[in-house]
Residue frames as a rotation matrix with the C-alpha (Angstrom) as fourth column:
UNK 1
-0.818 -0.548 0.175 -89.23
-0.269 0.094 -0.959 137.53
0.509 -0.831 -0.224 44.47
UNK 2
0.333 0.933 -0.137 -91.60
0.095 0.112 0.989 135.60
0.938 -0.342 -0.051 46.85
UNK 3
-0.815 -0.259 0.518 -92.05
-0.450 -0.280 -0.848 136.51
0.365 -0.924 0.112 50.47
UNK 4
-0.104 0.468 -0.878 -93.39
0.470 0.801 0.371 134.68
0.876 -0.374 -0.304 53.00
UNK 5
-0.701 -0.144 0.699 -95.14
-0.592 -0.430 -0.682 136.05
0.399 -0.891 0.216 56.43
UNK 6
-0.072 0.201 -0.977 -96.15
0.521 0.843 0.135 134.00
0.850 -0.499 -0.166 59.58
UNK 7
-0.807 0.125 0.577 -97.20
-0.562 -0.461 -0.686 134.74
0.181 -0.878 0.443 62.78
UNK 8
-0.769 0.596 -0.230 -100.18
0.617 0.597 -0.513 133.95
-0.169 -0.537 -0.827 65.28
UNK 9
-0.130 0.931 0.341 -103.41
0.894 -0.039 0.447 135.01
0.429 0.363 -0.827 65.18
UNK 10
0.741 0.598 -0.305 -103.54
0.611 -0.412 0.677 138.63
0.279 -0.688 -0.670 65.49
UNK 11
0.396 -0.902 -0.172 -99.87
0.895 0.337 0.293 139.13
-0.206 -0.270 0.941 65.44
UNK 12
0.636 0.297 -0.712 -99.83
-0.155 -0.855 -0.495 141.79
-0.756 0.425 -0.498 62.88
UNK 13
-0.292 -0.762 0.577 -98.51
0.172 0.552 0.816 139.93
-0.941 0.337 -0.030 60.23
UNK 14
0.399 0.509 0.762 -101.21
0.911 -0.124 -0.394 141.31
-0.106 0.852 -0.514 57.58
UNK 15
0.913 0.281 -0.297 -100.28
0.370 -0.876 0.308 144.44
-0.174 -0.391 -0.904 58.35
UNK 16
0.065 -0.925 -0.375 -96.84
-0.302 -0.377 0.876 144.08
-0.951 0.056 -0.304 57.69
UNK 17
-0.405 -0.107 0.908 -97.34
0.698 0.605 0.383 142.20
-0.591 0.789 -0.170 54.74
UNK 18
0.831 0.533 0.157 -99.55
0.541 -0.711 -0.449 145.44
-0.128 0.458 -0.879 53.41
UNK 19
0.684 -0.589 -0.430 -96.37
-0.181 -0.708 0.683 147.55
-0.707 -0.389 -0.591 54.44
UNK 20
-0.262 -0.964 -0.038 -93.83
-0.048 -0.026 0.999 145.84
-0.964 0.264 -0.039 52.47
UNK 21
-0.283 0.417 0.864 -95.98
0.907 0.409 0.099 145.13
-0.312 0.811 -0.494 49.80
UNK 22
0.909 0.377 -0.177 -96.59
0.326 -0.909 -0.259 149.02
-0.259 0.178 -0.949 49.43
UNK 23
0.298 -0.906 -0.300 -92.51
-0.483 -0.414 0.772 149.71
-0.824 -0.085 -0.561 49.80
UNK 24
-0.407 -0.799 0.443 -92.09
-0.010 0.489 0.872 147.40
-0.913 0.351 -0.207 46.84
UNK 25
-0.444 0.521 0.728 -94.46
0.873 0.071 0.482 148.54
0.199 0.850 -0.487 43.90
UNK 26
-0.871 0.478 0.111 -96.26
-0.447 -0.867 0.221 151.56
0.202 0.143 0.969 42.79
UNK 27
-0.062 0.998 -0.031 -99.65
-0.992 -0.058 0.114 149.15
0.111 0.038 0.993 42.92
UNK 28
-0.772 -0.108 0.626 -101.05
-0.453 0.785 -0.423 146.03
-0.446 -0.610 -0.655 44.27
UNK 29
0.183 0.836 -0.517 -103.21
-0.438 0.540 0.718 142.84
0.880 0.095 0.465 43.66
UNK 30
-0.348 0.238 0.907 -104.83
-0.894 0.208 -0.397 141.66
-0.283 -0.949 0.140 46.93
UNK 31
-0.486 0.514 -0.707 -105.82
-0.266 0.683 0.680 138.60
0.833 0.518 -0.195 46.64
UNK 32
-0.396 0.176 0.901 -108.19
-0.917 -0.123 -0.379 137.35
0.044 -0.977 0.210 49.33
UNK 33
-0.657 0.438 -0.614 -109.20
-0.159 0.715 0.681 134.01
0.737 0.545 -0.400 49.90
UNK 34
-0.615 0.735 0.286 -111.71
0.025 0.380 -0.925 134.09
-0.788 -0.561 -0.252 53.09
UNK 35
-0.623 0.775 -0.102 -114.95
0.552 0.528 0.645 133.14
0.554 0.346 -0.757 52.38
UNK 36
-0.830 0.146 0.538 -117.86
-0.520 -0.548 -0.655 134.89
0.199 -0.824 0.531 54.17
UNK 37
-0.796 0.243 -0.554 -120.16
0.422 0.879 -0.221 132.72
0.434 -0.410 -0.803 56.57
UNK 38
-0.094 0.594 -0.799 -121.86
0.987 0.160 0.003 135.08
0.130 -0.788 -0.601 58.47
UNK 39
0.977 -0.004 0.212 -122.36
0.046 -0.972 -0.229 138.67
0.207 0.234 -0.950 59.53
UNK 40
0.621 -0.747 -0.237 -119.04
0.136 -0.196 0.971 138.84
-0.772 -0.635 -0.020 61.81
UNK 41
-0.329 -0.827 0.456 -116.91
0.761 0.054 0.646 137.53
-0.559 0.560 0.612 58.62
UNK 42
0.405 0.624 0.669 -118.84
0.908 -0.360 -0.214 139.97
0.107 0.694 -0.712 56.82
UNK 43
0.996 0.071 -0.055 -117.71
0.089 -0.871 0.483 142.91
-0.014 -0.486 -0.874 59.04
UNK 44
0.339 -0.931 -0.137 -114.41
-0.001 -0.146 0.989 141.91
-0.941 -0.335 -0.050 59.49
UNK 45
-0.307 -0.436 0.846 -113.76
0.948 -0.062 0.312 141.84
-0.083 0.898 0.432 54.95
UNK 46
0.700 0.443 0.561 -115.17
0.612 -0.776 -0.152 145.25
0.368 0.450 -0.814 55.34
UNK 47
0.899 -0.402 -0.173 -113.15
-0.079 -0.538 0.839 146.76
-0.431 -0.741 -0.516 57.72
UNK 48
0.065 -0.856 0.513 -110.01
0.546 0.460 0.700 145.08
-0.835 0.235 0.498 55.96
UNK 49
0.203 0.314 0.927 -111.65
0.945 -0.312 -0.101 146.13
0.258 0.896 -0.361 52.37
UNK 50
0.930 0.239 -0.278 -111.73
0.358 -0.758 0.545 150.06
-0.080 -0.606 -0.791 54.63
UNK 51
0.529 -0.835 -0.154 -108.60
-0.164 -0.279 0.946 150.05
-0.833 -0.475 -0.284 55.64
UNK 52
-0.260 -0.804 0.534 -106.79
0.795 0.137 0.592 149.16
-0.549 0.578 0.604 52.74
UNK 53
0.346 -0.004 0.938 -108.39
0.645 -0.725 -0.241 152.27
0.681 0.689 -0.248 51.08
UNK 54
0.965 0.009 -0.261 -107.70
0.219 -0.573 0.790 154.53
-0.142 -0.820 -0.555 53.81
UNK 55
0.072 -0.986 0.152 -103.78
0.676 0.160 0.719 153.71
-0.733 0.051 0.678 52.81
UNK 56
0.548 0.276 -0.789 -104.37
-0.310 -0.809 -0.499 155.47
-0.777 0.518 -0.358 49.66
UNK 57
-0.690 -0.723 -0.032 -102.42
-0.374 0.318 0.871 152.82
-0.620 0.613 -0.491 47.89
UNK 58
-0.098 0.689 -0.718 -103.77
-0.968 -0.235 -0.093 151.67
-0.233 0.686 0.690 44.93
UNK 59
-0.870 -0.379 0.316 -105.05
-0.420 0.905 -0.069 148.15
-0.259 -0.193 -0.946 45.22
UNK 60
-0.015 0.825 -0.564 -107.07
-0.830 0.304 0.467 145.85
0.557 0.476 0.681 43.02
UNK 61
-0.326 0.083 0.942 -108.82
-0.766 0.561 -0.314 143.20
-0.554 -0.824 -0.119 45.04
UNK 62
-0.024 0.376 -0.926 -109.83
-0.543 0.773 0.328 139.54
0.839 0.511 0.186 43.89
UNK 63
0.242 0.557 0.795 -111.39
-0.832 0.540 -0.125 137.40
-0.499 -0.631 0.594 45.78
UNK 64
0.390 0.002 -0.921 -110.50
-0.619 0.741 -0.260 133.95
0.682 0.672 0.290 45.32
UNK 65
0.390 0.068 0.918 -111.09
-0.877 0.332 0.348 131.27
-0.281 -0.941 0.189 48.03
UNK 66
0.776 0.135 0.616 -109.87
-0.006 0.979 -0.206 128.04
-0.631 0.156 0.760 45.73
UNK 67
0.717 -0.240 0.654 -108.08
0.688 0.394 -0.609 128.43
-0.111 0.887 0.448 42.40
UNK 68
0.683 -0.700 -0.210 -105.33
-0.286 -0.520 0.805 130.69
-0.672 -0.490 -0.555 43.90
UNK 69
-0.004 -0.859 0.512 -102.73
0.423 0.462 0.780 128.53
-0.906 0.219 0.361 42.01
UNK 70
-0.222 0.155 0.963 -104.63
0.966 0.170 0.195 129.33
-0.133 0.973 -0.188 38.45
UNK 71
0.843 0.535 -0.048 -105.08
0.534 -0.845 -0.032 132.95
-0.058 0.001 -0.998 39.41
UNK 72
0.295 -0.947 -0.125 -101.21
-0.323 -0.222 0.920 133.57
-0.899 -0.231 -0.371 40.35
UNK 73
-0.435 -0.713 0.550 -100.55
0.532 0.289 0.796 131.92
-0.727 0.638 0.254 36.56
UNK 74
0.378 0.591 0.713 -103.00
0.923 -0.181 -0.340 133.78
-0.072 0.786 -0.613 35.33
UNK 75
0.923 -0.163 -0.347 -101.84
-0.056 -0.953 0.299 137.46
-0.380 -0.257 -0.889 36.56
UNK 76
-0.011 -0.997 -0.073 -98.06
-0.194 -0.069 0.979 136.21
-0.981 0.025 -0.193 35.43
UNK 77
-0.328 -0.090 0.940 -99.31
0.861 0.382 0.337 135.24
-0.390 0.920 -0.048 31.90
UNK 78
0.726 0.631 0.273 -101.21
0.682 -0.712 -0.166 138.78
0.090 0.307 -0.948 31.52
UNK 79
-0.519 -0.815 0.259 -97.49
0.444 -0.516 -0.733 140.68
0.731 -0.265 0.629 32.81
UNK 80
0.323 0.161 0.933 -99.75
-0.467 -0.830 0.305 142.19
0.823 -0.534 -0.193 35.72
UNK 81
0.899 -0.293 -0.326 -97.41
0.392 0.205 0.897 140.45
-0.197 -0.934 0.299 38.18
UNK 82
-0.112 -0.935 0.336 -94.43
0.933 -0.215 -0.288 142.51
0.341 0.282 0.897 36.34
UNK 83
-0.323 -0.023 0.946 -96.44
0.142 -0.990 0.024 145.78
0.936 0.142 0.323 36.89
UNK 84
0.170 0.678 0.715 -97.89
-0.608 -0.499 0.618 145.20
0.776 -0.539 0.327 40.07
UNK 85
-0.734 -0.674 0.082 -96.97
-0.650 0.663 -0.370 143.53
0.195 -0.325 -0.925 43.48
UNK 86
0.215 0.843 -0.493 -99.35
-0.314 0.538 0.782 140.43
0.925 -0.014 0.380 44.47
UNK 87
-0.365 0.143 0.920 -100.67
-0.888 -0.351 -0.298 139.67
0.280 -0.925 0.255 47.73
UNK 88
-0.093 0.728 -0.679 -102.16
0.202 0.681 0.704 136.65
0.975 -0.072 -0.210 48.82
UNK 89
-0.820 0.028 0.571 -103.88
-0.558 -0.258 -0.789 137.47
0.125 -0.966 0.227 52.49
UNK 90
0.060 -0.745 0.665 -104.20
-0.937 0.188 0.295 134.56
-0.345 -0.641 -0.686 53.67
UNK 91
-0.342 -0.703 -0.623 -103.08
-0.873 0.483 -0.066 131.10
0.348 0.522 -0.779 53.10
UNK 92
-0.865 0.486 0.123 -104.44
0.361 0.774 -0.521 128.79
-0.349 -0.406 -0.845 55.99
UNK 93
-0.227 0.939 -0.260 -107.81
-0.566 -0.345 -0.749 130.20
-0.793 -0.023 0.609 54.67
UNK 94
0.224 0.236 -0.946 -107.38
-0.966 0.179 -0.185 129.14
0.126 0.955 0.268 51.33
UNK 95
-0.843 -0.526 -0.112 -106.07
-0.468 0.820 -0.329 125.59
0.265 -0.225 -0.938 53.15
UNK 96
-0.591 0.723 0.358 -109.27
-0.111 0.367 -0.924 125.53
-0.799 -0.586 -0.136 55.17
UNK 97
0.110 0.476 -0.873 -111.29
-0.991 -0.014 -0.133 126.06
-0.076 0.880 0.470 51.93
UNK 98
-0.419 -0.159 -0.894 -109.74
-0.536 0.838 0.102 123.09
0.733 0.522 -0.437 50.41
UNK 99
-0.876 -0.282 -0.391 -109.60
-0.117 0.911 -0.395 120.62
0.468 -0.300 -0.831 53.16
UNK 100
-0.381 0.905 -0.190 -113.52
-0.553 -0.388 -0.738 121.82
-0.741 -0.176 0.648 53.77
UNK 101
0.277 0.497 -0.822 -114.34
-0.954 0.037 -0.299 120.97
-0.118 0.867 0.484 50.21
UNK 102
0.145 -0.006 -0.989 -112.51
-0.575 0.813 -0.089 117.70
0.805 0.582 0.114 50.45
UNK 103
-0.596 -0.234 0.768 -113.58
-0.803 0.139 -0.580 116.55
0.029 -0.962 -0.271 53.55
UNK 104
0.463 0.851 0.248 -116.16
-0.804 0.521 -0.286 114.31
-0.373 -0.067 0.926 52.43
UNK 105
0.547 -0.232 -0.804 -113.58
-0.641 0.502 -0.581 112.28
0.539 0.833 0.126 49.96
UNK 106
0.886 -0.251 -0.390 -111.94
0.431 0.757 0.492 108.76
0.172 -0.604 0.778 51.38
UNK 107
0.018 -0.996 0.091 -108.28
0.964 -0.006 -0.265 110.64
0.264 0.092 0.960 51.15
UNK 108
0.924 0.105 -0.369 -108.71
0.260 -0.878 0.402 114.36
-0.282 -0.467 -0.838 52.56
UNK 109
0.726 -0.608 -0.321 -105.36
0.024 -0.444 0.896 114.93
-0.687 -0.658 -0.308 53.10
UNK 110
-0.275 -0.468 0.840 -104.07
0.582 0.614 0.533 113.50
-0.765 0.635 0.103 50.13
UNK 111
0.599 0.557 0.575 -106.59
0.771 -0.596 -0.225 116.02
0.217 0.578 -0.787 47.93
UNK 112
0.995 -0.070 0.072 -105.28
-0.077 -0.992 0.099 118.92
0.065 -0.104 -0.992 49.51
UNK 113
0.245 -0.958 0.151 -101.74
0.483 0.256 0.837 117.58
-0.840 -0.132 0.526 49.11
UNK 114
-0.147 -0.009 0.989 -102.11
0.971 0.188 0.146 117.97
-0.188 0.982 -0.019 45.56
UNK 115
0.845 0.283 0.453 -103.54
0.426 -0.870 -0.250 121.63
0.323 0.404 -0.856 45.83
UNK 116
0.754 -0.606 -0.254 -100.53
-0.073 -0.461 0.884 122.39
-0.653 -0.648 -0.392 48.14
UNK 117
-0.238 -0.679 0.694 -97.83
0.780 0.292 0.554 120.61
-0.579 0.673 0.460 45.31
UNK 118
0.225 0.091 0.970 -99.36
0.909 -0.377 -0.175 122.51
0.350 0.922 -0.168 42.69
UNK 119
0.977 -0.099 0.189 -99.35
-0.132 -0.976 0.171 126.09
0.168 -0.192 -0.967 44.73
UNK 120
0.197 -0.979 0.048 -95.33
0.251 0.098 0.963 125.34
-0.948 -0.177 0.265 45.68
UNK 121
-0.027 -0.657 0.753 -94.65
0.793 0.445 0.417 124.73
-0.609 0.608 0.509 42.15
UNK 122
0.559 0.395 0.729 -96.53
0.711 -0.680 -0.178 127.77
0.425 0.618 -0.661 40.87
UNK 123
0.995 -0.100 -0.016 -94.46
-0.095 -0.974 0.204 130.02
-0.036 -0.201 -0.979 43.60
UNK 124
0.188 -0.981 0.049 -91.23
0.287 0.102 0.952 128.59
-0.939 -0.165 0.301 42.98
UNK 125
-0.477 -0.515 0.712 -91.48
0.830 0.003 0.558 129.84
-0.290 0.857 0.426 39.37
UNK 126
0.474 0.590 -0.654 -92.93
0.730 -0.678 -0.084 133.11
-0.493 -0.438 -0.752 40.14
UNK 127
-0.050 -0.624 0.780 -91.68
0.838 -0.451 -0.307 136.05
0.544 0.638 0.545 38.31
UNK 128
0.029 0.254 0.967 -93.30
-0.008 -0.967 0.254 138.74
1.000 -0.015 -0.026 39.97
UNK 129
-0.863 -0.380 0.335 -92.74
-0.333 -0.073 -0.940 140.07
0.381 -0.922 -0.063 43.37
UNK 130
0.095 0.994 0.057 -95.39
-0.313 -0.025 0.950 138.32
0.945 -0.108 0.308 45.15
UNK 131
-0.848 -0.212 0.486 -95.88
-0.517 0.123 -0.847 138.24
0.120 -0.970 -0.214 49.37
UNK 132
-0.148 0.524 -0.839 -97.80
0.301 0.832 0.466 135.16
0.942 -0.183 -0.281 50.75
UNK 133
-0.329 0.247 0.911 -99.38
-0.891 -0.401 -0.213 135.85
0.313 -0.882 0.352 54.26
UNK 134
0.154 0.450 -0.879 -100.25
-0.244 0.880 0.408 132.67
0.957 0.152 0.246 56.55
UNK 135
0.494 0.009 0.870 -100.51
-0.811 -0.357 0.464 131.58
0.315 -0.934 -0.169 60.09
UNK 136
-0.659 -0.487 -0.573 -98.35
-0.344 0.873 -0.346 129.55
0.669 -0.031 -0.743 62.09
UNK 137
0.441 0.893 -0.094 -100.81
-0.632 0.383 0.673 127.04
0.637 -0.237 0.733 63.67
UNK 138
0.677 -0.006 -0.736 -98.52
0.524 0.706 0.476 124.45
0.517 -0.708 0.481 65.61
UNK 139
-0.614 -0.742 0.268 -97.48
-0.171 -0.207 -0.963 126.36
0.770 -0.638 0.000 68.72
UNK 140
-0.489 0.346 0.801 -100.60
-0.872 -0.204 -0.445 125.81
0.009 -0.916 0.402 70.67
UNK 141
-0.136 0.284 0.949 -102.67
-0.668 0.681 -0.299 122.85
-0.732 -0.674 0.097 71.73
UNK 142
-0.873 -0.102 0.476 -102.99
0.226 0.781 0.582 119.56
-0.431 0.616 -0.659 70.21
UNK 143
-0.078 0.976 -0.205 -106.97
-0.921 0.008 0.389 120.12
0.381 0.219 0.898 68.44
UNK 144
-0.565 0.440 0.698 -109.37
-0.523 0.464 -0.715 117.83
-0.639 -0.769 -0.033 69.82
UNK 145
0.589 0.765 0.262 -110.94
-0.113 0.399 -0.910 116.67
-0.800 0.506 0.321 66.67
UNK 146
-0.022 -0.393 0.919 -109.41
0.844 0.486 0.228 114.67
-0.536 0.781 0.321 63.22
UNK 147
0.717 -0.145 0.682 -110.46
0.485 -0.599 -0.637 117.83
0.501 0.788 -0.359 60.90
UNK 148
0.967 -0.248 0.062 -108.65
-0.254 -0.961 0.109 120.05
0.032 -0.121 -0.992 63.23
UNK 149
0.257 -0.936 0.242 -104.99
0.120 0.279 0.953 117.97
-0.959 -0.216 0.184 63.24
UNK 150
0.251 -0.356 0.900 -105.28
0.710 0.700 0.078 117.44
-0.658 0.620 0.428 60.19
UNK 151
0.893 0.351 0.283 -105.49
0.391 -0.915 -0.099 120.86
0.224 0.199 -0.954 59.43
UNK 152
0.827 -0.554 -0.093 -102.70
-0.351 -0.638 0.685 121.76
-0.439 -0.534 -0.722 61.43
UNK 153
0.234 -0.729 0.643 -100.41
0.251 0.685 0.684 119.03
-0.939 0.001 0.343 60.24
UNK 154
0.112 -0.186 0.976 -101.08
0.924 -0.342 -0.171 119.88
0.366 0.921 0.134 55.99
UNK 155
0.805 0.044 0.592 -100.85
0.348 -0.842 -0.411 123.82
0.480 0.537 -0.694 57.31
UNK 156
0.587 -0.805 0.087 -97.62
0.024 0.125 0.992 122.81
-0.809 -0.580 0.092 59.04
UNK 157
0.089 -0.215 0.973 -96.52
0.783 0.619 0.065 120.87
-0.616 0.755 0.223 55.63
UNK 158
0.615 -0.155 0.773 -97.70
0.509 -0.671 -0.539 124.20
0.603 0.725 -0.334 53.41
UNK 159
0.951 -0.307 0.044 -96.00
-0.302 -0.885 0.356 126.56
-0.070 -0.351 -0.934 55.51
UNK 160
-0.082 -0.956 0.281 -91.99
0.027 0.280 0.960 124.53
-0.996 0.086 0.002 55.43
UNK 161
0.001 -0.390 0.921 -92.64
0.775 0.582 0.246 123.84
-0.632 0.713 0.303 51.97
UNK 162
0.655 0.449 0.607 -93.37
0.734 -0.568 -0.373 126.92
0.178 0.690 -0.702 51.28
UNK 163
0.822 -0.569 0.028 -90.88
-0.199 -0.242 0.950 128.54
-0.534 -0.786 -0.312 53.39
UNK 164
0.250 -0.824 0.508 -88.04
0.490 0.560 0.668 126.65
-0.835 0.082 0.544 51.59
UNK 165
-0.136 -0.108 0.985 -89.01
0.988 -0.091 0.126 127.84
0.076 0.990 0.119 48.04
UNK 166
0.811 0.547 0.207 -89.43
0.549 -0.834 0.053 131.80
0.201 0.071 -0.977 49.16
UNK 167
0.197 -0.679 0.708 -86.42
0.236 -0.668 -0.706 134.68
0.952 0.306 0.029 49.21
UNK 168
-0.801 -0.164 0.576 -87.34
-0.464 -0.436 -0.771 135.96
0.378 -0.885 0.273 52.29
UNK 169
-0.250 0.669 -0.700 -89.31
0.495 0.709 0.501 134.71
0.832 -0.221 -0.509 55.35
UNK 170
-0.669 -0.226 0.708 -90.74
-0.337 -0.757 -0.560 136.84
0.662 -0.614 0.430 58.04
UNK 171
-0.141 0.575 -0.806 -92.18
0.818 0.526 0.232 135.55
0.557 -0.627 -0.545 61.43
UNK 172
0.012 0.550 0.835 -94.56
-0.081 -0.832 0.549 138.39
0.997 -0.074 0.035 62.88
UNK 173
-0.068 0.605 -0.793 -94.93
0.938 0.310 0.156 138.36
0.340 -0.733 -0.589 66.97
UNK 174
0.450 0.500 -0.740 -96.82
0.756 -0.654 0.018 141.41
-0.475 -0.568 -0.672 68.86
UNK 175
0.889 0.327 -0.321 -96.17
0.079 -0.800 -0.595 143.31
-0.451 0.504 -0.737 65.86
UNK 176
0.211 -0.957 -0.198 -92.48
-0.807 -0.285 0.517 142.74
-0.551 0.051 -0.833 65.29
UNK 177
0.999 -0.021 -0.038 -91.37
0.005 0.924 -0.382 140.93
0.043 0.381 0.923 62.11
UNK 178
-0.047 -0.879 0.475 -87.89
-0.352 0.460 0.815 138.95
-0.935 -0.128 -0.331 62.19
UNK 179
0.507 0.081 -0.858 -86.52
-0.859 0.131 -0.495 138.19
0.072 0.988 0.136 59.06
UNK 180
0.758 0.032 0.652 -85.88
-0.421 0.787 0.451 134.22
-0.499 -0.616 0.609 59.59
UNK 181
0.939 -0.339 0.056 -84.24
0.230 0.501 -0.834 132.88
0.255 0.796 0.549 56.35
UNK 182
0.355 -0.913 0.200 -80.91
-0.134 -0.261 -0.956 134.78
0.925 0.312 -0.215 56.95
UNK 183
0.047 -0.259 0.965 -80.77
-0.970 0.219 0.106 133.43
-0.238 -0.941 -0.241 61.07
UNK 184
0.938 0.271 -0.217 -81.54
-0.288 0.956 -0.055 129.82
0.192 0.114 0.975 59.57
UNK 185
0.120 -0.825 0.552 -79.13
-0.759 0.282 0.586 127.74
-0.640 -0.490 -0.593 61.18
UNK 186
0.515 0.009 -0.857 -77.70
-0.815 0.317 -0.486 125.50
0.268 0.948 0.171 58.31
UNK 187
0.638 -0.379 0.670 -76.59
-0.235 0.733 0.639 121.55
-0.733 -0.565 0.378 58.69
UNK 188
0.984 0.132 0.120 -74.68
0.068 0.340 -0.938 121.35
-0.165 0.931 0.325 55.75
C-alpha cells in the first residue's frame, strides 16, 4: 500500500506521516533525502533524527538524497519492505536534489522527468506499505526566477502523478490531515 502526504510548509504533514507510519508496522525505514548545507540544516536533521527517537519506535534511518528509486527496489528485493514500513520524508527535497544536479544540462526538466517516470513506476509496483511525504508548492506566488517555476511546475507534475498511482492521499493543513482520494470528485 502506498500513501501519499501533502501539505505546506510547516503544516504538520511529517508528523502525521510518522504517526501513521507507526500505526501500520511494528518498525520503520526512514528514508531521508535532505542534504545538509549549513549549520541551520544541520540542526534541523538533528532535532528530526531526536525526535524520532524520543517516539521509542524503532526506526532505521538512510539517508539518500538521489537514488531513492534504486533504494525503494532495493529494500523490496531484500523483503525489508514486507517486514518493515518505509518512509520517504521528503520528496520535493529529493526533486530539488535532482533538478540542482541537472541544472547545468541543455534539458533540466526533461532529466528530472526521467527521475520522476522512473520513481512513479517503482511506487506503482510497490509491495510494501510505503508513505511518501511531499509539499504542495503551487498555492503561493508565481517564483521570480526560471529554477524556481520550474521547480514548482515538475513538483506540481510529481505530486498528480504520484497522487494517481497511491491508495490513499492525505492533504495536511494546521495540523489536520483530510483523506482526499475518497472526496475526489470523479468525471467519468
Amino acid at each position: 500500500m502506498a500513501i501519499l502526504v501533502t501539505g505546506g510548509a510547516r503544516s504538520g504533514k511529517s508528523s502525521f506521516a510518522e504517526r501513521l507510519s507507526m500505526r501500520s508496522s511494528e518498525q520503520g525505514i526512514y528514508i531521508a533525502t535532505s542534504q545538509i548545507y549549513d549549520e541551520e540544516m544541520r540542526e534541523r536533521v538533528d532535532l528530526h533524527r531526536q525526535m524520532r527517537l524520543e517516539t521509542g519506535y524503532p526506526w532505521e534511518t538512510r539517508e539518500e538524497p538521489y537514488a531513492l528509486r534504486e533504494l525503494l527496489l532495493q529494500l523490496q528485493e531484500t523483503g525489508s519492505s514486507e517486514r518493515a514500513v518505509v518512509m520517504v520524508d521528503c520528496l520535493t527535497l529529493w526533486l530539488s536534489n535532482w533538478l540542482l544536479r541537472f541544472e547545468v544540462e541543455p534539458d533540466t526538466a526533461a532529466s528530472v522527468i526521467k527521475q520522476i517516470d522512473a520513481l512513479v513506476d517503482t511506487v506503482s509496483t510497490y509491495s510494501g506499505h510505503l508513505v511518501l511525504v511531499t509539499n504542495e508548492v503551487g498555492s503561493g506566488i508565481v517564483p521570480e526566477y526560471p529554477l524556481g517555476r520550474s521547480f514548482r511546475d515538475l513538483a506540481g507534475k510529481m505530486n498528480q502523478r504520484l497522487a494517481e498511482c497511491c491508495d490513499e492521499v492525505f492533504l495536511v493543513t494546521a495540523g489536520i490531515p483530510i483523506e482526499l482520494k475518497r472526496w475526489a470528485y470523479r468525471l467519468d
